[in-house]
BALOBA-1460 file (C-alpha; in Angstrom, 3 decimals):
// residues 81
<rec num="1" residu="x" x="20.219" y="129.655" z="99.516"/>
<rec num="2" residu="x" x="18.310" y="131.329" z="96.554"/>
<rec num="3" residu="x" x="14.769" y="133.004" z="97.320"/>
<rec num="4" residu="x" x="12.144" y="134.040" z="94.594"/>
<rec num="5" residu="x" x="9.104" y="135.874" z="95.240"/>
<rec num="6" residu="x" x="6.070" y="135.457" z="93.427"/>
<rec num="7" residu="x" x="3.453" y="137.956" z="92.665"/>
<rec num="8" residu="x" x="0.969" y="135.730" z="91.275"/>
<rec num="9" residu="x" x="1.132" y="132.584" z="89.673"/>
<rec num="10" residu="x" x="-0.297" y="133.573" z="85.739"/>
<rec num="11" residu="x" x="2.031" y="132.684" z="82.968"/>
<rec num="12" residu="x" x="3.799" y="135.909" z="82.579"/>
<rec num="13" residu="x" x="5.704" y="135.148" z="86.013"/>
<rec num="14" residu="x" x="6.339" y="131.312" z="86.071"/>
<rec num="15" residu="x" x="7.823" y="130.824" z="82.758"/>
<rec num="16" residu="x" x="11.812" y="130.063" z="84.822"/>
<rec num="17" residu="x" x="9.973" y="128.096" z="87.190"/>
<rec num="18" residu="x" x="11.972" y="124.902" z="86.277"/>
<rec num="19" residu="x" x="15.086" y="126.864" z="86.559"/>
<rec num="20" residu="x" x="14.956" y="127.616" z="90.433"/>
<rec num="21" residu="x" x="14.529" y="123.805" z="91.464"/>
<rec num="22" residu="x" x="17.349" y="125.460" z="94.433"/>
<rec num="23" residu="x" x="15.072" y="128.372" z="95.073"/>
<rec num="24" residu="x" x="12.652" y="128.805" z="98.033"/>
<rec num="25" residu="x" x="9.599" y="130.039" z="96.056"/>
<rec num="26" residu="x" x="7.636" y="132.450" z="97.867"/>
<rec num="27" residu="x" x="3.940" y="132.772" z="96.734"/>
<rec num="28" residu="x" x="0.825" y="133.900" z="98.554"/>
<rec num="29" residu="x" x="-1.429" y="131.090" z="100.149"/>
<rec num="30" residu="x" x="-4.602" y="133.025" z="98.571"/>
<rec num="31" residu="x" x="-2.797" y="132.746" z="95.166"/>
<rec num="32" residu="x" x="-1.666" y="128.928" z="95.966"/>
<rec num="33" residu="x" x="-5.608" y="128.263" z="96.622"/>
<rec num="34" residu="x" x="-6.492" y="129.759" z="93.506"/>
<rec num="35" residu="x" x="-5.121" y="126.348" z="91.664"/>
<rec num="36" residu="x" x="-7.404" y="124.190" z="93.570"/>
<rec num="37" residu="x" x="-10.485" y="126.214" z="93.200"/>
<rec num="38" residu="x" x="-13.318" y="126.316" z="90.269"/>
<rec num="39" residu="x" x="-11.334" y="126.391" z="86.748"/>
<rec num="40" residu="x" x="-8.240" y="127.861" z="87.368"/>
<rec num="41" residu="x" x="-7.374" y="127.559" z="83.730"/>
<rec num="42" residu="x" x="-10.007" y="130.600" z="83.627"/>
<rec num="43" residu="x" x="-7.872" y="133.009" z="85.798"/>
<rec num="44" residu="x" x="-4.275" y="132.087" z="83.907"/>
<rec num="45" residu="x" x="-2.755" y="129.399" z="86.047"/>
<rec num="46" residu="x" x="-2.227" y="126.409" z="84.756"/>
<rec num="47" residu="x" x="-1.309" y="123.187" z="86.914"/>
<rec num="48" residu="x" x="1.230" y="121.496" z="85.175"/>
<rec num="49" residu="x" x="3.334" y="124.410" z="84.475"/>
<rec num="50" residu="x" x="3.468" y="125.400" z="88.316"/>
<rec num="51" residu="x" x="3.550" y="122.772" z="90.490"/>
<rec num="52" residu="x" x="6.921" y="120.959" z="89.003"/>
<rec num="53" residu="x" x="8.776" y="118.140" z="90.860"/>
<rec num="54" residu="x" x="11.564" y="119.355" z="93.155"/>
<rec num="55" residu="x" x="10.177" y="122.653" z="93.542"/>
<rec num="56" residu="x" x="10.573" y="124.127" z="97.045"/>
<rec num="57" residu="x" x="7.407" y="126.039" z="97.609"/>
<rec num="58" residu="x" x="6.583" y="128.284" z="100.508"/>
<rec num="59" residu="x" x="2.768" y="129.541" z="100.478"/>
<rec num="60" residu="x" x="2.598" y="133.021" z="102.850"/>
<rec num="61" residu="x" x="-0.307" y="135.024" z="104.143"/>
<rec num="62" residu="x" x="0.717" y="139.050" z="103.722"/>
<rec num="63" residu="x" x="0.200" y="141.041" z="107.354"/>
<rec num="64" residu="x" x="-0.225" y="144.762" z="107.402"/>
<rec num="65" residu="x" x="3.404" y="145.946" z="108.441"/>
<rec num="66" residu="x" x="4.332" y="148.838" z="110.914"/>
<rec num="67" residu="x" x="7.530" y="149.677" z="108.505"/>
<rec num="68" residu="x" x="7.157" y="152.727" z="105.993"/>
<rec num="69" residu="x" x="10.462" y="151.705" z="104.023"/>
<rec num="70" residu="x" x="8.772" y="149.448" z="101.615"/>
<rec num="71" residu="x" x="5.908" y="151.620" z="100.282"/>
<rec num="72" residu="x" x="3.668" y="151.755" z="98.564"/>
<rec num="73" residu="x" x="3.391" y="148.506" z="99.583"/>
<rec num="74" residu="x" x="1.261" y="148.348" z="102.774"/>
<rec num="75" residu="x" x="1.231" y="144.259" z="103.257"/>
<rec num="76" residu="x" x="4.364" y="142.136" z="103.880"/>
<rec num="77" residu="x" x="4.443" y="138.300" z="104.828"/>
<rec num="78" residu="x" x="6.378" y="135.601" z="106.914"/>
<rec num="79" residu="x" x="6.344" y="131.900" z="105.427"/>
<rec num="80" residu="x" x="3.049" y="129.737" z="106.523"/>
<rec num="81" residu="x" x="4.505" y="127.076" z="108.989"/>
């Protein structure tokens, strides 16, 4: 099984969307919300080219970790159940 992780949801980072239809794609739920809030169109995230048929997505919430290893980054995530 294939996992990609995305940073936010704007064009510059979904363009191979339709390619990972085997992926899980990892994205945060804050960025997920972002599509149904109050013109998304306005913040780079458009719709149609992100939520595809067959896609497998996973929204997670980032948690402060304990782990040094993957700074600078302070936040990591598990998958929303």
């Amino acid at each position: 099984m294939t996992t990609a992780v995305l940073s936010h949801l704007q064009q510059d980072h979904i363009g191979g969307l339709a390619e990972l239809g085997l992926a899980d794609i990892l994205v945060s739920q804050a960025e997920w919300d972002t599509l149904s809030g109050r013109l998304p169109e306005m913040q780079g995230l458009i719709r149609r080219h992100i939520d595809l048929p067959g896609l497998r997505w996973q929204r997670i919430t980032p948690e402060p970790v304990s782990d040094p290893r993957p700074g600078p980054f302070p936040l990591g995530s598990r998958p929303v159940r």
